[in-house]
N, C-alpha and C positions, 0 to 999 in steps of 0.2 A: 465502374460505370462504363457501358458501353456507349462508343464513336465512333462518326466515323470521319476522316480527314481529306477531303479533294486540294492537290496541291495545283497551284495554278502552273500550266505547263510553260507561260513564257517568262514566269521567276520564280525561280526557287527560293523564294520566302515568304510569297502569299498563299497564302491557303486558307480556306472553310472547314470549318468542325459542324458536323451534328451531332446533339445526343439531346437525352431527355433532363428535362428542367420539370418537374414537378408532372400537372398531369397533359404538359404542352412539350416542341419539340423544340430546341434553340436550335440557330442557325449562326455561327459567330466566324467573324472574318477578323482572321489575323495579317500583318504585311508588317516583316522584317521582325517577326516577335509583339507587336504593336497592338494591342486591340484596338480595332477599326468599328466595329459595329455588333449586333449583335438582333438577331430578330424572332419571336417567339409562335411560332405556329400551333394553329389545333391540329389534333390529329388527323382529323379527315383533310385539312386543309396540306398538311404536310404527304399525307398520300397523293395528293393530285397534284401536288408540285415534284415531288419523285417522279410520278408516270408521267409529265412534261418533260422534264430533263429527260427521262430514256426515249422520250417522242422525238426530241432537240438530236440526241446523238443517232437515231435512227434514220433518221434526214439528213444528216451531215455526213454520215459512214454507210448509209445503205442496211445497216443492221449488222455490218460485221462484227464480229468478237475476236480480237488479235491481241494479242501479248505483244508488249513493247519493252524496251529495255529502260524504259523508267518505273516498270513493276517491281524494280529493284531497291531497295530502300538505300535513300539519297545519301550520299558524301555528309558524314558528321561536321557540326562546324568546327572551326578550332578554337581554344579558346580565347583570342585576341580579337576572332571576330566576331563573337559573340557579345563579348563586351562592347563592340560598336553595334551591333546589330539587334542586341537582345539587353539593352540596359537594365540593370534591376539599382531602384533606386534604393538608398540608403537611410537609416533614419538620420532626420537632420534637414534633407531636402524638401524643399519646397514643391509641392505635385498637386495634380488638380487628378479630381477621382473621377473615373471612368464607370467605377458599375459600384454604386456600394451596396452596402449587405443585403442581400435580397433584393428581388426584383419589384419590392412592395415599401420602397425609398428613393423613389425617382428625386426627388426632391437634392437630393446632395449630392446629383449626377452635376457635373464640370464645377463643383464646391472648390476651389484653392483651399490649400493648407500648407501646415507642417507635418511632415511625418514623424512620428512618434513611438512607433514600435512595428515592429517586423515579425510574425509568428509563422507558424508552420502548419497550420490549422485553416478550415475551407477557407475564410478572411481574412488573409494574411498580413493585410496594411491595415494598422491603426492610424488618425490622420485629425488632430485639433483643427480646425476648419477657422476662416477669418471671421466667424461668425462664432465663435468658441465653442460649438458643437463638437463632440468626440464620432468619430463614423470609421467603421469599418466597414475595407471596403474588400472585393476581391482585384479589382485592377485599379492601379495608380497610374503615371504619368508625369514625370519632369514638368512643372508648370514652362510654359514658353516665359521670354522676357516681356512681353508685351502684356500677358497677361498678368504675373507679377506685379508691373508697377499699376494694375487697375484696383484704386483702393475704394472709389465710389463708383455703383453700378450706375455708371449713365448711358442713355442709349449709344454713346460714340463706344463709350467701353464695349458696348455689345458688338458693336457694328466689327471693333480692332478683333474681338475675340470670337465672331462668326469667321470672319477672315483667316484667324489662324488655324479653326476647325476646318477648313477647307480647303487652307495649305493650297497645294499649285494648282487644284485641280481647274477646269475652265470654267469656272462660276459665274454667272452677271453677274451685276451689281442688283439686281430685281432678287438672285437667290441670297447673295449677302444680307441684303435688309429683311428678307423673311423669316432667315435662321436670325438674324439678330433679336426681329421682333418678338422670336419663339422665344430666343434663352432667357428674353426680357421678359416674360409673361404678359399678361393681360394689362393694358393699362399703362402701355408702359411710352 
């Protein structure tokens, strides 16, 4: 499958992938091995977001085209820090699912579970869910503690686990309660 990889220039561990997903184009953001997010454009709409970014770089550089010494493919990790940096979770572990199988299962995105088998094939986490659902997903995630001990979804549960999706970023409390009221759905 072709991709393609922008590494962020001020850490060497964030980076965007593009490639094709079906008959649309993903845009998925990794930080420290992590999936972060992931976003799926049409095609014409993924051309006109290309020719923005080279609008962006043509206004910031004047249109140069210079070789830099980070054309160079980066310093391999080792592997001590990989294993801090690039966890791969284990069956046995407790994980909440990031993307499972196909993009046509939203429904068992941030699901809690146990991991239950590990294969080597596109869906690599199999994942008994608290809800006794079996789901395969492509990305997992060490459930946090906080989410863990949420065994009834109440909207506080939501509100702790909107929080922990958004981690240190500077969030109000106005985008807290709107992601919380999302993960809660309708009615909630």
């Amino acid at each position: 499958m072709t991709e393609y990889t922008a590494q962020c220039r001020a850490g060497r561990h964030d980076k965007i992938t593009a490639r094709i997903d079906g008959d649309s184009v993903e845009l998925a953001a990794t930080s420290h091995g992590a999936h972060k997010m992931e976003t799926y454009l049409h095609t014409d709409d993924a051309r006109t977001f290309a020719r923005g970014i080279l609008a962006l770089a043509d206004e910031a550089d004047g249109g140069k085209v210079r070789t830099r010494p980070a054309d160079v493919e980066p310093e391999p990790l080792a592997d001590w820090e990989k294993d801090i940096l690039e966890p791969k979770p284990k069956v046995g572990d407790r994980v909440c699912i990031l993307r499972p199988e196909g993009c046509y299962r939203p429904e068992h995105t941030g699901s809690l579970g146990l991991l239950t088998e590990i294969d080597s094939t596109d869906c690599p986490y199999r994942v008994r869910t608290d809800a006794g659902d079996i789901v395969w997903a492509y990305t997992v995630e060490p459930a946090s503690p906080s989410a863990v001990a949420i065994t009834a979804p109440t909207r506080e549960a939501y509100l702790h686990q909107a929080a922990d999706l958004l981690g240190h970023n500077p969030y109000s409390a106005h985008d807290l309660i709107k992601l919380a009221d999302y993960l809660a759905g309708e009615g909630a």
